[in-house]
N, C-alpha and C positions, 0 to 999 in steps of 0.2 A: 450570502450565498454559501452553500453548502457544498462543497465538490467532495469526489471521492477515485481515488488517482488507485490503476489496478496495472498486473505487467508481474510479468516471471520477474524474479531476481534479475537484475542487471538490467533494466528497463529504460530506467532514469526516473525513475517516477520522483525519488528526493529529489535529481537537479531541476523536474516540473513541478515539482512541490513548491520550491521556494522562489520560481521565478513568479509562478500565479500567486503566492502570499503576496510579491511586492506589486505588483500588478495590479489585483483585486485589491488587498488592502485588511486580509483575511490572514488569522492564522494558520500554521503548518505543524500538522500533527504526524508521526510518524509512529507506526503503532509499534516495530521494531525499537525506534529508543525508547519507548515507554519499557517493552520486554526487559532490554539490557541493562537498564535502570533495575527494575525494578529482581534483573538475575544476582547483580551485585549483591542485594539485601540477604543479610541470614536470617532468613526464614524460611519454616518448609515452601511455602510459594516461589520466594526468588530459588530454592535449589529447585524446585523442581520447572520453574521458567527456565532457568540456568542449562538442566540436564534437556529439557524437552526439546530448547533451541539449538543445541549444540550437537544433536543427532538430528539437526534438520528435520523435526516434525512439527507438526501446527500443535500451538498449546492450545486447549480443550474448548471449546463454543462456550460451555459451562463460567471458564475462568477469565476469556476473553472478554465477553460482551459487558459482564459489570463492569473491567478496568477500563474500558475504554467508553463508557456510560459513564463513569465517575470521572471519567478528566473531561468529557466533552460538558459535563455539568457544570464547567467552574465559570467564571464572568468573562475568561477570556475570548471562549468559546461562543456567547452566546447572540450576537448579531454572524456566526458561519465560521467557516473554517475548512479546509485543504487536511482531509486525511488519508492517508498512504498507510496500504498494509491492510485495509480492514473493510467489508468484511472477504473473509476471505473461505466459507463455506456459506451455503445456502440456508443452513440453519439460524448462521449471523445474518445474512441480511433481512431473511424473516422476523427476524426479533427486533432487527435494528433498522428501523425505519425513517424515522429522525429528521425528515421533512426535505431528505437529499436533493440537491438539484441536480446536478448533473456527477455520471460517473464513467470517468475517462481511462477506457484502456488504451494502454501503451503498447503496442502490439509488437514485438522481435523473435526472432527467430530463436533456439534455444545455443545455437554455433555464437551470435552476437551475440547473447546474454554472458554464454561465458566466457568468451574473450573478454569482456566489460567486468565481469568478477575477478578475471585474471590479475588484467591493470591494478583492480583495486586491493585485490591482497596482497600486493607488494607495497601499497601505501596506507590500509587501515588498520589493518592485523588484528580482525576482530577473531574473536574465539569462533562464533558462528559461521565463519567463510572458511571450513574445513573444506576439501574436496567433496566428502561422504554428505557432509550435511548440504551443500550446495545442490548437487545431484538430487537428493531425496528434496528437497525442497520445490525444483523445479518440475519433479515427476507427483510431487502434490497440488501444484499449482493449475499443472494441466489435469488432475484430477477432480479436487476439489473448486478451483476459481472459476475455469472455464465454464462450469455452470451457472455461478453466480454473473455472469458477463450475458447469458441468454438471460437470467432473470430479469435484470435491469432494462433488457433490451425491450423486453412484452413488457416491461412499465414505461417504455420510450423517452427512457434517461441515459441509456449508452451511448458514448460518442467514442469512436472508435480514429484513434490516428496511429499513423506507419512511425513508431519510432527508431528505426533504421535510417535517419537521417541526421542533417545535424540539429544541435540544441536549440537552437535561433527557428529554424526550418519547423519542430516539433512543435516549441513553444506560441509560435505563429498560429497552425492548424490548431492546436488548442484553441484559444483566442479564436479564432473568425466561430470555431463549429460554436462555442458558447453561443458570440454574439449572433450568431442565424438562428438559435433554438429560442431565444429572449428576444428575437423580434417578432 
């Protein structure tokens, strides 16, 4: 099973990432650690993944769609997989097509995304969960994602749940909307 988990920053999309890996039986891909991974490296790529994320903008369709085509390539990936983060312009999901089955937005307000970022940069203290990059991220999200969410939809793979509730609550409606699209 292919799933593909969408939602402004602060969503929960990693904590429904990893409850449907163990559930399904699928790995969980997060196209954010892939980025942060790959910011750390000295090379022009990671500085300029490094600089691109940290002023909270989308790194380029261009640079995107290989790296996350070259990890979904590998053997772990290849009986499905639970990706968060991607695609996240219209341009990627035109190119990245990859036999999707279902792509679940996580739908929150932008008040409860960022109180949810708030909690968390007191506990993860990543470089990218600046205020400035936070804010531009979310103002690109409803820019560029919200399109990609009607794309999905006129191909009748969106499954949309309220995740202003709690984890268990969220994870549930995941779960049923799957199993009524599969029967």
């Amino acid at each position: 099973m292919k799933i593909i988990l969408i939602g402004i920053q602060g969503s929960g999309k990693s904590t429904q990432g990893n409850l449907l890996r163990e559930k399904l039986g699928v790995p969980y891909l997060s196209t954010g650690h892939i980025f942060r991974e790959l910011a750390k490296e000295k090379t022009p790529t990671g500085r300029y993944i490094k600089e691109t994320m940290n002023a909270g903008f989308l790194i380029s369709d261009e640079k995107t769609v290989p790296i996350v085509a070259e990890y979904l390539s590998r053997p772990e990936y290849e009986d499905g997989y639970i990706l968060d983060g991607f695609p996240r312009t219209i341009a990627q999901a035109r190119e990245f097509e990859n036999g999707i089955d279902y792509v679940v937005n996580i739908k929150v307000s932008e008040q409860v995304a960022l109180a949810r970022l708030t909690l968390r940069k007191g506990t993860e203290n990543r470089a990218d969960d600046s205020s400035n990059a936070i804010k531009q991220r979310i103002e690109q999200f409803f820019t560029h994602t919200i399109p990609v969410c009607r794309y999905y939809k006129e191909k009748g793979k969106l499954i949309e749940v309220d995740g202003q509730r709690s984890i268990e609550e969220i994870h549930e409606e995941i779960m049923s909307k799957i199993k009524s699209h599969t029967s």
